[in-house]
N, C-alpha and C positions, 0 to 999 in steps of 0.2 A: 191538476196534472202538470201545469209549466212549474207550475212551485215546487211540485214534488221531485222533476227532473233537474232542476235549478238546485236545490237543496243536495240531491246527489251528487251532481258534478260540484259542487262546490266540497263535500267530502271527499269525495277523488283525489281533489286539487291538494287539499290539506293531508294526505297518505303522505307518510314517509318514503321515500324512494327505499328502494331493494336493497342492501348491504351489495351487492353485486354490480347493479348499475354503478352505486356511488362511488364503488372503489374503481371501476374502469373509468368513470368520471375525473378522480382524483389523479390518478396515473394519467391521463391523457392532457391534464393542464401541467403537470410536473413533467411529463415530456419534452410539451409546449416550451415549455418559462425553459427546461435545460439546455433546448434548441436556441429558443433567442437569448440565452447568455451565450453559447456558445458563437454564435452571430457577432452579437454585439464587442468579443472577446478578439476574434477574428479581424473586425474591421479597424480593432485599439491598433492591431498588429499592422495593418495597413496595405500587405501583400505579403504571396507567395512567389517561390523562387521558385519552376519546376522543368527538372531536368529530364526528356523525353527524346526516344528515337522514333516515335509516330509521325510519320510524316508529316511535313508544316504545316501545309494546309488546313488538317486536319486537327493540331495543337490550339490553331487560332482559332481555328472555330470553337472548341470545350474552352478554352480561355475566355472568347469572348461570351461566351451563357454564361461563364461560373461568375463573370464580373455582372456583369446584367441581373445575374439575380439576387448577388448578394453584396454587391458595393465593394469586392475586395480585388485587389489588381492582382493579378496570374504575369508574371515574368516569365517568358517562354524563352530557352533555351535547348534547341532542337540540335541534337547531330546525330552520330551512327553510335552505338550502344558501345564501342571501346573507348573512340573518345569523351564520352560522358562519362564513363570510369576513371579513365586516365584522369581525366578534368577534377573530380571531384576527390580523389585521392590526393594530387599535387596541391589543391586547396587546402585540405586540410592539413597533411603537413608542412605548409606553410601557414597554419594557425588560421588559415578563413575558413568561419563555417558558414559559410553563403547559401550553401543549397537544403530545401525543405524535403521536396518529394523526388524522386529518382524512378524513372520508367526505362528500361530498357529489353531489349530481346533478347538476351546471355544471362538465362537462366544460373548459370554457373556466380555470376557478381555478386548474386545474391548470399551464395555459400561463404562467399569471401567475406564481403559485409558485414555477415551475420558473425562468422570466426570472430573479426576485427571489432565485436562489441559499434558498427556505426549503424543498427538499427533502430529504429522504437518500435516494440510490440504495440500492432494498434489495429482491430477487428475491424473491417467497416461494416455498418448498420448492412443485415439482409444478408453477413456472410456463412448462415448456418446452409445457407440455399443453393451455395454457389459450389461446381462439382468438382470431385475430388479430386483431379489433374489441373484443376487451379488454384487449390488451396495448399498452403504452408502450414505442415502441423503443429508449428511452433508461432505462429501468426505474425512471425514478422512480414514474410512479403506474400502479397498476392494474386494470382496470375490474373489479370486485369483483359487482356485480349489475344489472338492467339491466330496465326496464320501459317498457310503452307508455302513452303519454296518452291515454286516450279520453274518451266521452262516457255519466257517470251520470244513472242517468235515473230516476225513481220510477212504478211501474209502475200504482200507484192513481192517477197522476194525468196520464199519459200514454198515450195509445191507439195501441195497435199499427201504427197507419196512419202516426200522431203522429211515431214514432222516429225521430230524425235518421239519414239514411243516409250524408249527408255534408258538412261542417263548414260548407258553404254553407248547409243547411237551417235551420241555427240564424240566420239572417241575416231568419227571416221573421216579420215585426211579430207571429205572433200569439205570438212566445215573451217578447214587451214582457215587462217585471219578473218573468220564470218562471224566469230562469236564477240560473247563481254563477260564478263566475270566482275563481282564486288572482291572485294579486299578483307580478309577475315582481320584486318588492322585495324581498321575502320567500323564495320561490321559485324555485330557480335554474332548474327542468323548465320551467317556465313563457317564462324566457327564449329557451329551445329551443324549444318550441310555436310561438313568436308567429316568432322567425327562420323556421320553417319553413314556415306558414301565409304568411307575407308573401312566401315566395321562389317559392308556389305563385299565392298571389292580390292581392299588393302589398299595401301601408298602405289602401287602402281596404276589404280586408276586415275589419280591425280597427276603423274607421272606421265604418262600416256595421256592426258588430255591439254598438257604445257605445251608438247608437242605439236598444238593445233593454233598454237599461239594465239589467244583470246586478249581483247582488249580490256587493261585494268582500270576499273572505276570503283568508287568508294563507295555511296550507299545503296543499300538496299534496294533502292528505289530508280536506280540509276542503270540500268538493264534495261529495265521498259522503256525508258527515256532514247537511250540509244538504238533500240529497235526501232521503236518508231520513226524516228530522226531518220532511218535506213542508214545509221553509219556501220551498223552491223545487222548481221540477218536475223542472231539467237543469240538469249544469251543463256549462261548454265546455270541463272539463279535469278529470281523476280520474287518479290513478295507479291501474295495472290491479292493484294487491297490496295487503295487508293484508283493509282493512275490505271495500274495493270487491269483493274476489277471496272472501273469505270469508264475504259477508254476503249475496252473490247465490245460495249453494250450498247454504243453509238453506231446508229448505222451509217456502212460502209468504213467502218474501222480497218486499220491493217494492224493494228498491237492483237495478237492472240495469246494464249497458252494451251501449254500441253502439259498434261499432269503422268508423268511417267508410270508406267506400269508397275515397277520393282520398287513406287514407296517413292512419297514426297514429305522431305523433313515436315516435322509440326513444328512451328517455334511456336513459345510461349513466353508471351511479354510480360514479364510481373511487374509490378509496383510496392512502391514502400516509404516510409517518412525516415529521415536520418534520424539519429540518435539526437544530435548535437542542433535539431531546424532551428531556427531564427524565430520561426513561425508559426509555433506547435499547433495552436487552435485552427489558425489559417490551413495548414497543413490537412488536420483531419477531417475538418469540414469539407476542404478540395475532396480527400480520397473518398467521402461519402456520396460527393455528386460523381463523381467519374462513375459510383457502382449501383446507380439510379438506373434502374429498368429504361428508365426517360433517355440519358445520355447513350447509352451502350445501345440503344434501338437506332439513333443516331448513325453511330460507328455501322453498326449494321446495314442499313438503309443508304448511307452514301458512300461509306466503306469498303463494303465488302466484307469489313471485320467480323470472327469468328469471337464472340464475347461468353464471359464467366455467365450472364445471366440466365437463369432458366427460361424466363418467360418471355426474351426475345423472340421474336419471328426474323425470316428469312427472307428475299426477293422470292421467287418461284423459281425463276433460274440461276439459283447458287446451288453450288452441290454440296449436299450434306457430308459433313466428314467423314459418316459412316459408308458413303460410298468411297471414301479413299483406302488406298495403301497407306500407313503410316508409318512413319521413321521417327520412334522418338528416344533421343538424348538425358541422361540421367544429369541431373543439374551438379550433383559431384563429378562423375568424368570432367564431364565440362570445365568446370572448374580448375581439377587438374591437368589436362591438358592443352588449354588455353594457350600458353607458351609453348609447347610443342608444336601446336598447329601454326600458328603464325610463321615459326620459324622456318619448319618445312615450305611454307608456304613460299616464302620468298627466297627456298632456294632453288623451287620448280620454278617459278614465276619469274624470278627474278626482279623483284622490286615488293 
């Protein structure tokens, strides 16, 4: 009987494997070896250059995983999504092509870009999954993360009764010199906000809230800052992530939001590799980790950030998008009117 089982499994052993097995076998080493050329291809290059308007914090951190896991240096150059355009335009018509990946929140850059032939067409691994208000149907850029603009508010110096419920509220003289405002100069979200607010309440909304004379700051991110600081009470624009998202969930916080009733912009941060990177291989392999179920849980988890992934989870107390009003911007408008807004901007604003 041991012989006769012994003799069996010894035929087992000597089966030929499955046409089936052997080809997902095949495939999954050819994978393998395409992945660590492409590694290996990566690290010849030595780093990446990537230009992002995600907050800093929040850069250094994906920069320091993407080095930690694959040996290749991430140059982080962080500002507000105009000047990162501005930046990278000036460069190239001065003959540098320094920059690899470009993240920003002016959905509209991307149209420009794309015109101007400075993309490269480049799918990241998993993007048949990713939904369809973040995908590019021509795959140059791809919406990467995506957040709403609402209104911070500092809770020691605003009364419950006080809270704006919606973006007209803030239009009422007693919020004279109490507010902050970012700079659609600086701030590409901002250029989205004001297209979207005008399409609901025209140029005299904007108009009628100069009038309340709000204090001018540059990023995105610099509202909540000022709130909290108490050097103003509200401001008319915060990204819902980072500080804003994580400094409301500490107890005894005074940074709040209030998400207006009549519709809070969606912005939507895309990503893309220039035409012309320095660091092709570098480059693709960055945009396959940024679109790692792994990293974007990340962004979620300490964030706040609202990401392309499907299989992300949430905090319990984030609000699903589907409970929001949404405002959202066509990435051509944008585009076009870009210079429109700005200009207007600083002739209400004044600066």
């Amino acid at each position: 009987m041991k012989r006769s089982r012994s003799a069996s499994s010894s035929s087992s052993a000597r089966k030929p494997l499955a046409p089936i097995v052997l080809l997902a076998l095949v495939l999954a080493a050819a994978g393998a070896s395409a992945q660590d050329a492409r590694v290996a291809e990566a690290r010849r290059e030595g780093k990446l250059v990537w230009h992002t308007s995600l907050a800093l914090d929040s850069a250094q951190r994906l920069a320091t995983r993407f080095e930690q896991t694959y040996g290749v240096k991430v140059e982080v150059h962080r500002s507000g999504s105009e000047r990162i355009l501005q930046r990278v335009m000036q460069e190239f018509s001065a003959g540098i092509k320094n920059a690899d990946v470009v993240n920003t929140s002016d959905t509209g850059h991307y149209v420009l870009l794309k015109r101007k032939a400075l993309l490269a067409r480049y799918t990241p691994a998993g993007a048949e999954r990713i939904p369809a208000g973040f995908r590019d149907p021509e795959g140059y850029a791809w919406g990467w993360r995506a957040f709403p603009l609402v209104v911070p508010y500092n809770t020691r110096l605003v009364a419950p009764a006080d809270v704006p419920q919606t973006w007209k509220d803030l239009l009422d003289p007693k919020w004279k010199n109490r507010l902050v405002i970012s700079h659609p100069g600086y701030a590409g979200s901002v250029v989205t906000q004001i297209i979207a607010l005008e399409k609901l309440y025209g140029w005299d909304y904007w108009a009628q809230l100069a009038r309340n004379r709000p204090m001018l700051v540059q990023s995105i991110h610099d509202p909540g800052r000022t709130v909290m600081s108490s050097e103003r009470a509200a401001g008319v624009n915060g990204a819902d992530y980072g500080l804003l998202y994580t400094e409301r969930r500490t107890p005894g916080a005074t940074l709040a939001a209030a998400y207006p009733r009549d519709g809070v912009p969606l912005i939507f941060s895309p990503t893309a590799i220039m035409s012309f990177a320095p660091h092709p291989s570098a480059a693709r392999l960055f945009t396959d980790f940024i679109f790692t179920r792994e990293t974007m849980q990340i962004l979620a988890d300490a964030e706040g950030l609202y990401v392309a992934h499907p299989d992300v989870t949430y905090p319990p107390d984030r609000l699903k998008l589907s409970e929001l009003k949404m405002l959202v911007v066509d990435p051509e408008e944008i585009d076009k009117r870009t210079e429109e807004v700005k200009k207007r901007f600083v002739e209400l604003f004044g600066a």
